[in-house]
PAZAPA-4460 file (N, C-alpha, C; in steps of 0.05 Angstrom, whole numbers, plus 32768, in hexadecimal, padded with zeros to 4 digits):
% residues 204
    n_x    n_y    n_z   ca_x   ca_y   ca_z    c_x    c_y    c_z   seq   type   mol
   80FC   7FD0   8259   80ED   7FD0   8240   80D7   7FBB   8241     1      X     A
   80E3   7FA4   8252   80CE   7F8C   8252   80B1   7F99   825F     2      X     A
   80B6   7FA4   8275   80A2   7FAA   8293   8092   7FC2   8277     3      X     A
   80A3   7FD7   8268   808B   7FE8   8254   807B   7FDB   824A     4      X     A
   8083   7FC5   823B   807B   7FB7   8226   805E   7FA9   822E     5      X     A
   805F   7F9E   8244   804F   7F8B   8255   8035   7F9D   825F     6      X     A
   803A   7FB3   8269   802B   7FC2   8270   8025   7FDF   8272     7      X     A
   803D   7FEA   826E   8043   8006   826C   8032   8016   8252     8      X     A
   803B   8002   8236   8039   800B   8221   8016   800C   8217     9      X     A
   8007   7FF6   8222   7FEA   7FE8   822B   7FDE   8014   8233    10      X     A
   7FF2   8013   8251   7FE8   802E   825A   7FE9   803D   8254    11      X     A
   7FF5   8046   8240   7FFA   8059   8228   7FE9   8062   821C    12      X     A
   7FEE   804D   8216   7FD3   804D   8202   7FB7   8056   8203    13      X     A
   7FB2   8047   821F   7F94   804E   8220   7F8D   806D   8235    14      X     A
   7FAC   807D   8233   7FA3   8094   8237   7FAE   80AE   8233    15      X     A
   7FBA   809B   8218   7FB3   80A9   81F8   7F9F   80AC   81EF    16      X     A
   7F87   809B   81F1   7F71   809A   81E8   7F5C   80AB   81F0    17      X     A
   7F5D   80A7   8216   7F51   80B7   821A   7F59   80D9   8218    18      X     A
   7F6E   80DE   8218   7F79   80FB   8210   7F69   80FE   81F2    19      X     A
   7F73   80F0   81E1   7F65   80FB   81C1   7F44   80F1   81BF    20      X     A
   7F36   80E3   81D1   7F1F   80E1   81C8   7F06   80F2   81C6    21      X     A
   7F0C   8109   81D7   7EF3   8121   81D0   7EF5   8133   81B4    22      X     A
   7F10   8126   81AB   7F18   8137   818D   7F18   8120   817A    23      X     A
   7F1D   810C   8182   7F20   80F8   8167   7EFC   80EC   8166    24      X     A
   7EF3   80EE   817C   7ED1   80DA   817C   7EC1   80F0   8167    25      X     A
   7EC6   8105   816E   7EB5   811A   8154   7EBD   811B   8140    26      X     A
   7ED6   811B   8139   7EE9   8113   8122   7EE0   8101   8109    27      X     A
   7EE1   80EB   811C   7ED0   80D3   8115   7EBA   80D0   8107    28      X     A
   7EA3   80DD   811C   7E8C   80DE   8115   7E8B   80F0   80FA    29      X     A
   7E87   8102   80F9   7E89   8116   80E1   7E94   8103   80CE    30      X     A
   7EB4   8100   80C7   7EBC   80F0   80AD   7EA9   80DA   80A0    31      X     A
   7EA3   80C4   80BD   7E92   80A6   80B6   7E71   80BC   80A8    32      X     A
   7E69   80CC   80A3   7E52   80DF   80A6   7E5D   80EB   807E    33      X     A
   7E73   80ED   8089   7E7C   80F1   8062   7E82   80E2   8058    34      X     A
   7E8E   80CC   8057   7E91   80AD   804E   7E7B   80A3   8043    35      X     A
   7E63   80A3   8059   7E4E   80A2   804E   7E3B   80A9   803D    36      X     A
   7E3C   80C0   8040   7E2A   80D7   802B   7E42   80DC   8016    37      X     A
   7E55   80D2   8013   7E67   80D8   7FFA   7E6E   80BE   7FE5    38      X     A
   7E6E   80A7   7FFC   7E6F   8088   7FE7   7E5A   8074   7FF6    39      X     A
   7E53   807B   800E   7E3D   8064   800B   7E4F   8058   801E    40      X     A
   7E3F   8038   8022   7E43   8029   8033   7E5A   8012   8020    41      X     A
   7E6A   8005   8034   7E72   8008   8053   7E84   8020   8056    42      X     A
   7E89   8033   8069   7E88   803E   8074   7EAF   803D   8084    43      X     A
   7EB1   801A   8088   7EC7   8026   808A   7ED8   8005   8081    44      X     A
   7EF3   800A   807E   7EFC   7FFB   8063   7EFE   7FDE   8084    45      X     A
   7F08   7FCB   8078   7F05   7FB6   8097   7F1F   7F9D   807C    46      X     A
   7F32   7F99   8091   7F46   7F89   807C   7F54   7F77   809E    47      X     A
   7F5C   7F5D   8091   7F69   7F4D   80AA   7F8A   7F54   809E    48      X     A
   7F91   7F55   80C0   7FB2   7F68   80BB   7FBC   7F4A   80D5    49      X     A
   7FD4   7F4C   80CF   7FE9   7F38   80E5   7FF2   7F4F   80FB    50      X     A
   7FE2   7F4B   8116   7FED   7F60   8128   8000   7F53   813B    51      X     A
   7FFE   7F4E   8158   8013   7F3F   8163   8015   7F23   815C    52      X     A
   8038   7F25   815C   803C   7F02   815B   8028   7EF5   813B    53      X     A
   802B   7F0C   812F   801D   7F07   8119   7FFC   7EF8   8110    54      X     A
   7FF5   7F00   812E   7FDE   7EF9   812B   7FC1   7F0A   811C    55      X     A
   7FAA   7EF7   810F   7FA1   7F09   8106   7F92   7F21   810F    56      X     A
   7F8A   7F38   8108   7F6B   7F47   8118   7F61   7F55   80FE    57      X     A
   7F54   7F64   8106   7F49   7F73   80EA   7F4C   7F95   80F1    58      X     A
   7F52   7F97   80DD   7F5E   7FBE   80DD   7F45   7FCB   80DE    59      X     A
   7F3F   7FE5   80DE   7F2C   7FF5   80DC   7F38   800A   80C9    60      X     A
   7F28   8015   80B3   7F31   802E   80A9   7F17   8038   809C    61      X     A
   7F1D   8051   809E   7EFF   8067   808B   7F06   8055   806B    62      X     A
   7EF2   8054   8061   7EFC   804D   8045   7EFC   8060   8032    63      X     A
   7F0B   8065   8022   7F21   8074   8012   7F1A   806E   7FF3    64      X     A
   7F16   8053   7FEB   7F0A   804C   7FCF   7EF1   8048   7FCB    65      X     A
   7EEF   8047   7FB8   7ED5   8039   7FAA   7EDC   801F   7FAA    66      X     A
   7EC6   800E   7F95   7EC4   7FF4   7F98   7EC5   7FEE   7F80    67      X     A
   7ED0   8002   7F70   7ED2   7FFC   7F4F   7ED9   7FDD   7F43    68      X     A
   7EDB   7FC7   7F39   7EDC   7FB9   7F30   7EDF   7FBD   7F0F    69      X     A
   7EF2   7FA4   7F00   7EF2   7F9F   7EE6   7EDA   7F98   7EDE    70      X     A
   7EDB   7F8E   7EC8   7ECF   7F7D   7EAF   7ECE   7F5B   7EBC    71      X     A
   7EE5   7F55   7ED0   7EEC   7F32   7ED0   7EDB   7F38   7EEF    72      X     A
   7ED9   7F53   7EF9   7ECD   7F57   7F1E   7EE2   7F4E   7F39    73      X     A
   7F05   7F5C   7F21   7F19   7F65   7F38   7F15   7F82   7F42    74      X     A
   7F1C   7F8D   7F4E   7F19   7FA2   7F61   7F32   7FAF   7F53    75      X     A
   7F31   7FCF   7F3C   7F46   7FE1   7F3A   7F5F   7FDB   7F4C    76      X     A
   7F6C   7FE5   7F3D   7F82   7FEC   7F54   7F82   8002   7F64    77      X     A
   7F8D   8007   7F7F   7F89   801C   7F91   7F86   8035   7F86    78      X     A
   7F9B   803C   7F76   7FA1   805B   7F6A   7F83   8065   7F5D    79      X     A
   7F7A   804D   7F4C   7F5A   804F   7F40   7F4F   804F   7F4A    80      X     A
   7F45   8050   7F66   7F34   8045   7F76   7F33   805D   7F8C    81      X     A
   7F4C   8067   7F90   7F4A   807C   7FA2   7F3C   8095   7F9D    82      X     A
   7F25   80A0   7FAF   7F1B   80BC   7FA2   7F1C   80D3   7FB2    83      X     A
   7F1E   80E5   7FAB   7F23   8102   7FAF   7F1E   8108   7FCC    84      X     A
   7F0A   80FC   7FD6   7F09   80FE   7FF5   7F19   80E5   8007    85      X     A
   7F18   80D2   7FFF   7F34   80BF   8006   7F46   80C8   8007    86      X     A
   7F50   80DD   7FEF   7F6C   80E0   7FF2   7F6D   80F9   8002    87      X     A
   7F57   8109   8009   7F5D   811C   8026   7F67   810D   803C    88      X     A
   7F4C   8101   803E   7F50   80EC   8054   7F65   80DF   8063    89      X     A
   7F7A   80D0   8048   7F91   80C4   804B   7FA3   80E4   804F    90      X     A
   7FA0   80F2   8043   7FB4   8119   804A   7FB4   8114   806D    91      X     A
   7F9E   8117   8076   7F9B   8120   8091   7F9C   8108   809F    92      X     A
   7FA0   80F1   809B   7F9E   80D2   80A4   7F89   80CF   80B6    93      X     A
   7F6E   80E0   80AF   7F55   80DC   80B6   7F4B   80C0   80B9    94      X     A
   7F4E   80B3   809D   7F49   809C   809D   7F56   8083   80B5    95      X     A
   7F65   808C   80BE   7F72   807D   80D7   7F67   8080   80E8    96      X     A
   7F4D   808C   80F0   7F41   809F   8106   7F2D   807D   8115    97      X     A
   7F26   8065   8102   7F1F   804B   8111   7F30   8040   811E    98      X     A
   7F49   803C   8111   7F57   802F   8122   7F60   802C   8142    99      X     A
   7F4C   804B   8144   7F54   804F   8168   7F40   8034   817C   100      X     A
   7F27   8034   8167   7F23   8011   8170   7F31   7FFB   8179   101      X     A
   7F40   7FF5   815A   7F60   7FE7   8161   7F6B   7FE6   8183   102      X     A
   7F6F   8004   817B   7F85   8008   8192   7F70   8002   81AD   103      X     A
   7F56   8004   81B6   7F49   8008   81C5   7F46   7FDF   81CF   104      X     A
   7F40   7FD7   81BE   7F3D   7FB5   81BC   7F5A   7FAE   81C7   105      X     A
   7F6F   7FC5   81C7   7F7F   7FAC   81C3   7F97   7F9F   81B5   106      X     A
   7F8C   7FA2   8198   7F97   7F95   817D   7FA5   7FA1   817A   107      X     A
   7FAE   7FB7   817D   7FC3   7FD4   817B   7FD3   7FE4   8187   108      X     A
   7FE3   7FEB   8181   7FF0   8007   8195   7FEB   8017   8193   109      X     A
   7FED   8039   8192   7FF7   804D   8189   8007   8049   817C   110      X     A
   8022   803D   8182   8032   803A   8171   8046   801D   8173   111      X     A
   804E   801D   815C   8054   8004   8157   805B   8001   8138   112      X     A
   8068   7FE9   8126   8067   7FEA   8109   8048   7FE2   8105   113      X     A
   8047   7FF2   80EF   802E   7FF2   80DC   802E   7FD1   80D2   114      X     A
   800A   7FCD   80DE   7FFE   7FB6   80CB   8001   7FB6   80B2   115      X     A
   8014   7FA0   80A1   800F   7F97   8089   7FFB   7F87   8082   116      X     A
   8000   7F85   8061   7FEC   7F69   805F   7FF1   7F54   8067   117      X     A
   7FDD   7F41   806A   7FE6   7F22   8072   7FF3   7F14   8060   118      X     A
   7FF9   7F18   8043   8008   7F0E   802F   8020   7F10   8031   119      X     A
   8028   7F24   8043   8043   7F29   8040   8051   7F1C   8059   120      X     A
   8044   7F0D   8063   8055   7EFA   8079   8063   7EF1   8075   121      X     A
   8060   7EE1   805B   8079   7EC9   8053   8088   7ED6   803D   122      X     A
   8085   7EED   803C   809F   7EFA   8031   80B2   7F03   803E   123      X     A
   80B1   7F09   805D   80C3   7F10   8073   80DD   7F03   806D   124      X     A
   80F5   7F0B   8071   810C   7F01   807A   8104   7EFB   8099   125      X     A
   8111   7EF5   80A8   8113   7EE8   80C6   8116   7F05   80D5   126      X     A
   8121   7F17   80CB   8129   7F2C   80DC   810E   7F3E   80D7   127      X     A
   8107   7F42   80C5   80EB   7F56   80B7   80D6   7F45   80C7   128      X     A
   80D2   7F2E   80CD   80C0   7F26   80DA   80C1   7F23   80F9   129      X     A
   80D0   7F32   8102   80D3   7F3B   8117   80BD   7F59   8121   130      X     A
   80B7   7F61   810E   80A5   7F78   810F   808D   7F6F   8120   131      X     A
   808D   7F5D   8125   8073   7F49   812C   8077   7F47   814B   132      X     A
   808B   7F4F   8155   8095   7F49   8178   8088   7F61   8189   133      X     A
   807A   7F70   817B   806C   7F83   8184   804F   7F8E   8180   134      X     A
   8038   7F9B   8189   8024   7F9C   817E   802B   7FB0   815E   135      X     A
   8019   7FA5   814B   801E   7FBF   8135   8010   7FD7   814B   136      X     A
   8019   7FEE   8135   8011   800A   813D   7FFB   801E   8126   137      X     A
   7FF6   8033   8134   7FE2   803B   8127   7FFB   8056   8117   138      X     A
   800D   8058   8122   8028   8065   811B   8042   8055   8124   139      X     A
   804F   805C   8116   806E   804D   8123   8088   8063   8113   140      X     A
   80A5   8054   8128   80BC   8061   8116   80BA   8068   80F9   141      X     A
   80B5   8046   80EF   80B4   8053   80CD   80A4   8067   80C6   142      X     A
   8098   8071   80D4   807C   8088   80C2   807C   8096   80CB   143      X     A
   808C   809D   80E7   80A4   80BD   80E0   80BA   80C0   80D9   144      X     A
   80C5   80A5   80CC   80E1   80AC   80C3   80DB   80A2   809D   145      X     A
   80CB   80B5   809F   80CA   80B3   8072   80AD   80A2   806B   146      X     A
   809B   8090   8079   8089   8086   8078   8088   8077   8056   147      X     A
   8078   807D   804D   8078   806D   8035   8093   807A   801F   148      X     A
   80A0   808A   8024   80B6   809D   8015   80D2   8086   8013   149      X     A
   80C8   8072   8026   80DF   8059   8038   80DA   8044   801F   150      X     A
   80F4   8032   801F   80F3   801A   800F   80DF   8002   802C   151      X     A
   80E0   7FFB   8019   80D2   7FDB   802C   80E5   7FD7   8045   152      X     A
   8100   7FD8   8037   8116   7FC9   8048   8120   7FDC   805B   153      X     A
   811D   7FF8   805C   8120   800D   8068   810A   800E   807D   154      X     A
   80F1   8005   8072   80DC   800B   808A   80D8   7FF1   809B   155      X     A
   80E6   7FDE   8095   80E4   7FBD   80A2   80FB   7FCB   80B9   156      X     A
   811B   7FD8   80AA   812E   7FDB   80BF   8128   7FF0   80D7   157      X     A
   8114   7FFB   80C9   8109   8015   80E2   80F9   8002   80F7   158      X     A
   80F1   7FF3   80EE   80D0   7FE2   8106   80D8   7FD0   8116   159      X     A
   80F2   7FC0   810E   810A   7FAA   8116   8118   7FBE   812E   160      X     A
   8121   7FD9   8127   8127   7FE4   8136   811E   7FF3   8151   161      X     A
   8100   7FF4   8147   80ED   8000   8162   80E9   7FE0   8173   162      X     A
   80EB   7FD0   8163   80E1   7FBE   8178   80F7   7FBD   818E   163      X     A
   810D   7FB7   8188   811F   7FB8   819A   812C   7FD2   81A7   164      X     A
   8116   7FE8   81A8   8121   8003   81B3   8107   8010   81BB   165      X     A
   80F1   7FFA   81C1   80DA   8005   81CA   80E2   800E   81E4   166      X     A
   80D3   802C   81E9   80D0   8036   820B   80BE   8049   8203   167      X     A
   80AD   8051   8226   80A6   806C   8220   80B0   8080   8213   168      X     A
   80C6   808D   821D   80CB   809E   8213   80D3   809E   81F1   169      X     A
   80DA   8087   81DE   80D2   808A   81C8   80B9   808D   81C2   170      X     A
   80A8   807D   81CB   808E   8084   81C0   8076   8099   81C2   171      X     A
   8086   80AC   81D8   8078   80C0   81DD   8086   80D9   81C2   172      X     A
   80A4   80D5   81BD   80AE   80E1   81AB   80A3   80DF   8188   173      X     A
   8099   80C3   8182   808B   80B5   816D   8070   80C0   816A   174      X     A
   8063   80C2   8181   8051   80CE   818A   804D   80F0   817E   175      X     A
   8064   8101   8185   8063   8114   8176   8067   811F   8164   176      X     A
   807A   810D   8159   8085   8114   8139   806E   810B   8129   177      X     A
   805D   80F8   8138   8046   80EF   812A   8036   810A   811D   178      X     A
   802A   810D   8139   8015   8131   812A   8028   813D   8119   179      X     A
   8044   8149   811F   8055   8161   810D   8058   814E   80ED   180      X     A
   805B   813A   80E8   8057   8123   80D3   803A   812E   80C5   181      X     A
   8024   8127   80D2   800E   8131   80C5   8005   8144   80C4   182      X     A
   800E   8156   80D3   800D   8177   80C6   8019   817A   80AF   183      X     A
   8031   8171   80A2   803B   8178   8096   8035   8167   8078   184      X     A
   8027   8150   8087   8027   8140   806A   802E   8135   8065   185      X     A
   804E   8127   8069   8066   811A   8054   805F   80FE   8053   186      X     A
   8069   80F1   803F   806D   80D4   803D   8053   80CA   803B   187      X     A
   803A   80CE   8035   8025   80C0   8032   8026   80AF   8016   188      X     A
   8038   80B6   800C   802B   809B   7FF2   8044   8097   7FDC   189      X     A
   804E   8083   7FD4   805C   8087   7FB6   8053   8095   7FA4   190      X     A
   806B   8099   7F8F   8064   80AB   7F7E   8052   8092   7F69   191      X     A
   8037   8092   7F61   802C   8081   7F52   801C   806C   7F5D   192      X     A
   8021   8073   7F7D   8009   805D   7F8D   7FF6   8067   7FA0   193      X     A
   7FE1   8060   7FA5   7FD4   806C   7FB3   7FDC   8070   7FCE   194      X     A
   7FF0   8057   7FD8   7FFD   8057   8001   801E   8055   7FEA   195      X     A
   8026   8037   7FEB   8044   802E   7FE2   8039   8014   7FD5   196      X     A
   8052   8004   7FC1   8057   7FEF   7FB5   8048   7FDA   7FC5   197      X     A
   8045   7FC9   7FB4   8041   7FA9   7FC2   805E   7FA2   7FD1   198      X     A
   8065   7F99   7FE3   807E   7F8E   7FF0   807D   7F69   7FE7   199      X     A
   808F   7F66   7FD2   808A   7F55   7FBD   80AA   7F3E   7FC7   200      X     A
   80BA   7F48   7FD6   80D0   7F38   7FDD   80CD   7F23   7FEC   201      X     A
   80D7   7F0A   7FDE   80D6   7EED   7FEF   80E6   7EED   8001   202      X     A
   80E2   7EE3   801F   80ED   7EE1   8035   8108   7EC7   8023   203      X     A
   8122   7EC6   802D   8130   7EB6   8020   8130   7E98   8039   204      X     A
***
């Protein structure tokens, strides 16, 4: 698992990339092409996430909201903010279509637990922050096993779990439940949120 991890998983990756890049680079192009002519600039959303060892990098995503603001010039909440072509976007997880950057730099896997926010570091228990012993992913266990449909504590025990059961052959399997996952749709969002909850629990 060590000898994957070190290098194997690195190789994976980058040909993963080149396999999906004559379908995802046009992909791309076109969406960033409606983003634009549909909300304007910027073009694609840019947020700092804790990737390995909890270090920082910055995500890539199509952007999905507007830039609505109050009366005081806070920013809506997501659900308000999300519009009708966002929420295709997020259907088809189009909007994930930058992150292959990520993965290209480096900062990423294919797969791995999903970047949180950086706020939620010091809410980790010791074991939930273990999610961090690995690169995040652009997919992982949790987001074929119920994705946002998962409690917090359900999708921390799924990512705790891949870390210590990383191999190829999982992640070529993660790998495919991935596409049959987004064919189908499931788990993209709570009922009442645009993705899921704030993850609001103090590490004890």
């Amino acid at each position: 698992m060590n000898a994957y991890r070190h290098w194997g998983k690195r190789s994976l990756d980058l040909l993963v990339l080149l396999a999906a890049s004559p379908f995802a680079l046009p992909a791309a192009l076109v969406v960033a092409i409606i983003v634009k002519l549909r909300m304007g600039s910027p073009v694609f959303f840019r947020q700092a996430r804790p990737g390995y060892k909890a270090r920082p990098f910055t995500l890539l995503k199509f952007r999905t909201m507007t830039l609505i603001r109050d009366e005081l010039g806070n920013l809506l909440p997501d659900e308000k903010r999300l519009t009708k072509l966002g929420e295709i976007l997020r259907h088809y997880s189009l909007d994930e279509l930058p992150q292959l950057l990520n993965v290209l730099k480096g900062e990423m896997s294919f797969v791995g637990p999903r970047p949180l926010l950086t706020q939620y570091l010091c809410r980790y228990s010791a074991e939930q922050a273990r999610r961090h012993e690995v690169k995040p992913g652009v997919t992982g266990w949790a987001q074929v096993n119920g994705r946002n449909l998962l409690t917090w504590e359900e999708k921390f025990e799924r990512d705790v779990w891949y870390v210590d059961h990383a191999s190829l052959k999982l992640d070529v399997v993660i790998l495919a439940m991935t596409i049959w996952k987004t064919i189908k749709r499931e788990g993209i969002s709570q009922d009442g949120h645009a993705t899921a909850e704030e993850f609001t629990r103090l590490s004890q």
